[in-house]
C-alpha positions in Angstrom: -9.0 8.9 13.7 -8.9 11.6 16.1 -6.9 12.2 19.1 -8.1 11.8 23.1 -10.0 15.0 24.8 -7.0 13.8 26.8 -4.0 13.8 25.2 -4.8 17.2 23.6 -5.9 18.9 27.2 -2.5 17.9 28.2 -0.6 19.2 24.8 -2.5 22.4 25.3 -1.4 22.8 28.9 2.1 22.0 28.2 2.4 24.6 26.2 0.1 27.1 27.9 2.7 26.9 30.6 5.1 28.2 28.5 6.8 26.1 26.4 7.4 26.2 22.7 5.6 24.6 19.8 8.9 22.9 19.1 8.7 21.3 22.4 5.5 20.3 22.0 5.4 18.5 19.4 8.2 16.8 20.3 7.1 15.5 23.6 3.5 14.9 22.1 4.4 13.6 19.0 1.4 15.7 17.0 2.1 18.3 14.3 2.9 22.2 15.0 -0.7 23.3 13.3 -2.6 20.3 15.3 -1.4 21.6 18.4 -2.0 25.7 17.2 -5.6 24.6 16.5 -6.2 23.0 19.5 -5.0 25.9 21.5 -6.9 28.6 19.2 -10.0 26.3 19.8 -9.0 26.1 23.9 -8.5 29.8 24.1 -12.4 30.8 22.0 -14.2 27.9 23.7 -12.3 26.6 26.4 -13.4 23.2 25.7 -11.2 20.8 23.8 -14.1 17.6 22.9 -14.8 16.8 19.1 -17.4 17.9 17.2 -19.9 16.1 17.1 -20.4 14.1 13.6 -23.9 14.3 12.2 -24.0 11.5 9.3 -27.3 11.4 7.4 -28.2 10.0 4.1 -26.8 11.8 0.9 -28.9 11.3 -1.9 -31.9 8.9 -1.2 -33.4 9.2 2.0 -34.6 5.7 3.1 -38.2 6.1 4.5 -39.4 8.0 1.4 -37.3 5.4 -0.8 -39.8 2.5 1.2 -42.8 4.6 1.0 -42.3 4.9 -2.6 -41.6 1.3 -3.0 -44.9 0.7 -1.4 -46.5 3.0 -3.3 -45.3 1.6 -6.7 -44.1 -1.8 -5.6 -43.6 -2.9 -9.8 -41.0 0.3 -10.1 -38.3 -0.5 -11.8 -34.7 1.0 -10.9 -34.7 2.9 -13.7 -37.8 4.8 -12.8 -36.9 5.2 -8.9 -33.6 6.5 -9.8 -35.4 9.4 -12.2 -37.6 9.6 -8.9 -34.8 10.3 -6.8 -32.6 11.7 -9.3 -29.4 9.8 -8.9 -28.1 6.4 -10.4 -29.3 3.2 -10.3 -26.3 1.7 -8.8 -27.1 4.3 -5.9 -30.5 3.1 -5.9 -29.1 -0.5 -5.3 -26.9 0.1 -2.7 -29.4 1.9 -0.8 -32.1 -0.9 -1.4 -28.9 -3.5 -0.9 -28.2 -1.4 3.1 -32.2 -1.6 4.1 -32.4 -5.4 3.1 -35.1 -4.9 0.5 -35.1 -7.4 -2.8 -36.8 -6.9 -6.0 -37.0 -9.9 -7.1 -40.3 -11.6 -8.3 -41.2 -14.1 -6.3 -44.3 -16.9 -7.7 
């Protein structure tokens, strides 16, 4: 978990106005290198806001994992981890997170 934009504009002023690291971190509570990176990253940027997280898939993207489903709906997990190259258990999971069965239904 990260810290607030603003409890670390307020460490980074503190110390900007001429305080120590020491005292810093001692009226902050946050480590001497947290509070040296966010002033390195105030002083290039002058912006103090996280980075924004980009999270995608990591092995099987889901739309081509459902267009291949649909295109071979009697695949067996075997074949559409080879397809995918990864493990089957990865190919579960995935099919387990978009809902999708394959069991045989009469």
């Amino acid at each position: 978990m990260s810290y607030s934009k603003d409890l670390r504009e307020k460490a980074v002023k503190y110390y900007m106005s001429g305080d120590t690291l020491e005292e810093t971190k001692e009226v902050f509570g946050v480590g001497i290198n947290t509070i040296s990176q966010w002033v390195k990253k105030y002083k290039e940027t002058g912006d103090l806001s996280n980075k924004e997280v980009n999270r995608g898939f990591r092995k099987i993207d889901p739309e081509k994992l459902i267009l291949f489903l649909e295109e071979n709906p009697d695949a067996f997990l075997k074949e559409i981890a080879k397809e995918f190259e990864c493990s089957i258990e990865a190919v579960r999971k995935v099919m387990k997170k978009l809902k999708i069965t394959r069991k045989k239904r009469r």
